[in-house]
BAKE-586539 format. One record per atom (N, C-alpha, C, O): residue in three letters; x, y, z. Coordinates in steps of 0.02 Angstrom, whole numbers, plus 50000, padded with zeros to 5 digits. Layout:
ALAXYZ;...
! end
This chain:
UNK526254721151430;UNK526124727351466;UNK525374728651467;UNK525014726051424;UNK525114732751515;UNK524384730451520;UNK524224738951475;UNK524594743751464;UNK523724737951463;UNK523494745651433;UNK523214750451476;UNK522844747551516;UNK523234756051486;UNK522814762951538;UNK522064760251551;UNK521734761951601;UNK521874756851512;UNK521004757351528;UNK521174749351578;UNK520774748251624;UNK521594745551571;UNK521324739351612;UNK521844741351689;UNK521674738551741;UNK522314745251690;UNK522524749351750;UNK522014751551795;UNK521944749951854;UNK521534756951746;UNK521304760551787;UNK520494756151827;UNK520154758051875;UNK520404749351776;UNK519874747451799;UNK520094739751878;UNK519714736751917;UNK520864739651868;UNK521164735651916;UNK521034739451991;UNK520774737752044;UNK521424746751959;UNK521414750652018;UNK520724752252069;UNK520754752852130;UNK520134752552031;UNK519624755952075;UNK519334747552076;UNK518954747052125;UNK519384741752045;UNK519184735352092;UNK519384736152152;UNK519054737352202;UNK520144735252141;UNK520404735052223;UNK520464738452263;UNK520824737052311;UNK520054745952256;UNK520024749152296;UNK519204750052324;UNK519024751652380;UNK518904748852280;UNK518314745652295;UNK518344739452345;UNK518084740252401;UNK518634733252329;UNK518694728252379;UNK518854730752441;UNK518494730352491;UNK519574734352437;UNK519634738152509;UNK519454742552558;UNK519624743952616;UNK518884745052497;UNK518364748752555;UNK517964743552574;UNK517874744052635;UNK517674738552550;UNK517424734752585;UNK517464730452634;UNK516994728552670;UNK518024728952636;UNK518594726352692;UNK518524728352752;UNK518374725552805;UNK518704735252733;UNK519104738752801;UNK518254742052827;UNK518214744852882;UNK517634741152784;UNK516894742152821;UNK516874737052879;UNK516734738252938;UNK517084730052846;UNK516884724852884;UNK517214722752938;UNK517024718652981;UNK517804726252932;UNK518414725152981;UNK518174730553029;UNK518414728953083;UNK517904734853035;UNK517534742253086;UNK516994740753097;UNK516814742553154;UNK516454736853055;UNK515864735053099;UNK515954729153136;UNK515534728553181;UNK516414724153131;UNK516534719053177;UNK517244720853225;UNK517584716753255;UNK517324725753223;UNK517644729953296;UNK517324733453330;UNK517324733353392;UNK516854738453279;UNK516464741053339;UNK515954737553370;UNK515894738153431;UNK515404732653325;UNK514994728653336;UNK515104719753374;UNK514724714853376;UNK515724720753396;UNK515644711553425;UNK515824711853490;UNK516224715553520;UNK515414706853509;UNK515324705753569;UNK516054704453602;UNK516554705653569;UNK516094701753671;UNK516754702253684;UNK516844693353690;UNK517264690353725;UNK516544691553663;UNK516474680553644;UNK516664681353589;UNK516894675953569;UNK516714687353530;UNK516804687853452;UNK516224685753400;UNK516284684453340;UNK515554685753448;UNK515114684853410;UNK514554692453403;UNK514364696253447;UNK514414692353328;UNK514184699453308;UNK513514699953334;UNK513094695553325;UNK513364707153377;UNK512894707353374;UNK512274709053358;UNK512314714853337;UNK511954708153357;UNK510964711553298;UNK511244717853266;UNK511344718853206;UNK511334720753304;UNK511604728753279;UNK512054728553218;UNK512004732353170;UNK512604722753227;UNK513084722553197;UNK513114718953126;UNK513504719553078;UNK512624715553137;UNK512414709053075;UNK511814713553038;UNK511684712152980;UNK511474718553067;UNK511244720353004;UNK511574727852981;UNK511214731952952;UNK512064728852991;UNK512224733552965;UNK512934731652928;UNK513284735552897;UNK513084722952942;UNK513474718352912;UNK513024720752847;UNK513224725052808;UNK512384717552842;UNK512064716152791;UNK511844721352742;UNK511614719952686;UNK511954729552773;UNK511894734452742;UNK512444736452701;UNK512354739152647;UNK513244734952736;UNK513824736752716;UNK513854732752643;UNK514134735452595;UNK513474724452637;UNK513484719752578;UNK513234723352521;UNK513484723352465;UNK512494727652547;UNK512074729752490;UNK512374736052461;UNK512174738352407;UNK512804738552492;UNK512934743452498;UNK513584745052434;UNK513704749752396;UNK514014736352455;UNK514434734352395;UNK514344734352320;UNK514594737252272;UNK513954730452328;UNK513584729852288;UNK513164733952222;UNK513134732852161;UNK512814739552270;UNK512654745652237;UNK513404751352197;UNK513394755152149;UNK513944749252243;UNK514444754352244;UNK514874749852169;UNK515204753552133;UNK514854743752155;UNK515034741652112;UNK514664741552032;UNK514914741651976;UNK514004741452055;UNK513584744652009;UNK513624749051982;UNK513844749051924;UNK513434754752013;UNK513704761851986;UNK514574763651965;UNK514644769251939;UNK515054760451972;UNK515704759551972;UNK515664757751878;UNK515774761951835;UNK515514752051870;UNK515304748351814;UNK515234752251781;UNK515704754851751;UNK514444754651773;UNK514244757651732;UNK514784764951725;UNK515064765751671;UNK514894769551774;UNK515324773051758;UNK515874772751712;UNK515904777351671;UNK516364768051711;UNK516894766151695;UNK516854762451646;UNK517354760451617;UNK516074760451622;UNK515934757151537;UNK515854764751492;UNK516034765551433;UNK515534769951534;UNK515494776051496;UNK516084780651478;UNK516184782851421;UNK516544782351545;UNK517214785851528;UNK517794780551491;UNK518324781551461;UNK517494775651504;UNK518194771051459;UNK517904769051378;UNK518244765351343;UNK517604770251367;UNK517264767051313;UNK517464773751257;UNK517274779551265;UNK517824771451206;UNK518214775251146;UNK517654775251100;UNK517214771151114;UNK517524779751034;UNK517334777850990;UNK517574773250953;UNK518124771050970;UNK517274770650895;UNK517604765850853;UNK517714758450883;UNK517964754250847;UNK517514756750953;UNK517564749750971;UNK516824746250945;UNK516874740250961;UNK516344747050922;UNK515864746250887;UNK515234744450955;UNK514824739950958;UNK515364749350996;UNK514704748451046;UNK514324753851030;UNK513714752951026;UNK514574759551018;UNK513794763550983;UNK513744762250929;UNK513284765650907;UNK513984758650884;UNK513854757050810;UNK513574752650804;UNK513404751950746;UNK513324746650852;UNK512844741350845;UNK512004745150833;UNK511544743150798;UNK512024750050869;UNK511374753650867;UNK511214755550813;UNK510684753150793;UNK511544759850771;UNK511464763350708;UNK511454757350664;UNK511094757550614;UNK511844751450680;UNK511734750250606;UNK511004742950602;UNK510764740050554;UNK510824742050699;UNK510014740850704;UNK509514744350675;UNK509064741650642;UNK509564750450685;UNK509104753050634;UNK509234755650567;UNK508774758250536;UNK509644755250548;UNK509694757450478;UNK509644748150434;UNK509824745950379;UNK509374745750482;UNK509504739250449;UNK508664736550435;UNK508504732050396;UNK508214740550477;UNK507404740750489;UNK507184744550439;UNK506574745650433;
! end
């Protein structure tokens, strides 16, 4: 059985993926030519929707290392016992 914290970090992957999806699936509907090839307009705002992932997974991350993160798994306790060790 999987535990609440690896649920909730399944859930916003794949909903993360699927916003990204369904970006790329709307800029190459609204943006392609009628040959199916993208055009200028479309390829760089292809390339904005990428960075855009990217950033959105970033901040996702880090979020979800902070609200999921319990005491007692020994990630703030590596710190304390760095310096109490100096």
């Amino acid at each position: 059985m999987l535990e609440r914290k690896q649920i909730i970090e399944i859930a916003v992957a794949v909903s993360s993926v699927l916003l990204m999806i369904g970006a790329m699936i709307g800029i190459g509907m609204m943006h392609g030519g009628d040959d199916s090839i993208l055009t200028p307009e479309g390829a760089e705002l292809l390339v904005w929707a990428i960075v855009g992932f990217v950033l959105l997974l970033t901040i996702v991350g880090i979020g979800l290392a902070f609200l999921l993160n319990e005491p007692g798994e020994g990630l703030e306790d590596e710190n304390t016992d760095a310096q109490s060790a100096v």
